[in-house]
C-alpha positions in Angstrom: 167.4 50.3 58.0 168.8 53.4 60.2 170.9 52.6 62.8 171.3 54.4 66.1 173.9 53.9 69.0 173.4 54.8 72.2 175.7 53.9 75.2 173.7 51.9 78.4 174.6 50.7 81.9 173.3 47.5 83.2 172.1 48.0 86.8 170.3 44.8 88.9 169.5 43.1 85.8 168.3 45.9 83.5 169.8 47.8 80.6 169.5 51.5 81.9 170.1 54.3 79.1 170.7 58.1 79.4 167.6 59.8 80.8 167.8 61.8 77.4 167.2 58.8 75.3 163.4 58.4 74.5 162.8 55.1 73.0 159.1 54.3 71.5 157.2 51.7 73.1 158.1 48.4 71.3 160.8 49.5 69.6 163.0 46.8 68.4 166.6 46.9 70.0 170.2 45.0 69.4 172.5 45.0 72.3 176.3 44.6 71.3 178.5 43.8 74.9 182.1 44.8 74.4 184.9 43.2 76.4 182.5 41.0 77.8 182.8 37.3 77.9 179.4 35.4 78.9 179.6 31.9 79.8 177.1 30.0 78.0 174.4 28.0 79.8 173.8 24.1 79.0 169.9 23.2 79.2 169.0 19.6 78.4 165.5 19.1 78.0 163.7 15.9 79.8 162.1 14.1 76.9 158.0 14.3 76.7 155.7 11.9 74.9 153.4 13.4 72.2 150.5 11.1 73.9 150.8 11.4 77.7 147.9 7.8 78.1 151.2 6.0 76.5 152.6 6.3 79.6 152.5 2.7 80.7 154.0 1.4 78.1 157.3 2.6 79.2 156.9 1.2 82.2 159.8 -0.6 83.9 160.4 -3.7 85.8 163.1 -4.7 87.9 163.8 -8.3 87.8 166.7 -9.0 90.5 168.6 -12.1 89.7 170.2 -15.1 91.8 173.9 -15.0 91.5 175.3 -18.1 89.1 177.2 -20.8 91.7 178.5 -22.3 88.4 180.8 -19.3 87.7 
């Protein structure tokens, strides 16, 4: 594999590179930040059942319950 560097500027979002750089369409890229520390995102996933009509089987009830005068 041949490896090429080419130094870029990120401007609103987007990785802009020399206008002298012509890249092919597709081409696979790496992008190596120096000095740069990114803070990494946390994503927790809500959970989702392989067979949504199981649905009501998870259903919940709330049963309230009489305080115990014994206690």
């Amino acid at each position: 594999m041949r490896v090429t560097t080419f130094e870029g500027i990120v401007e609103n979002g987007r990785i802009r590179l020399p206008a002298t750089v012509q890249l092919p369409e597709r081409a696979k890229v790496y992008v190596v930040i120096p000095d740069v520390e990114v803070q990494t995102v946390v994503y927790i996933g809500s959970p989702r059942l392989v067979h949504p009509e199981q649905a009501a089987y998870f259903k919940k009830e709330v049963v309230e319950e009489l305080p115990d005068a014994s206690l």
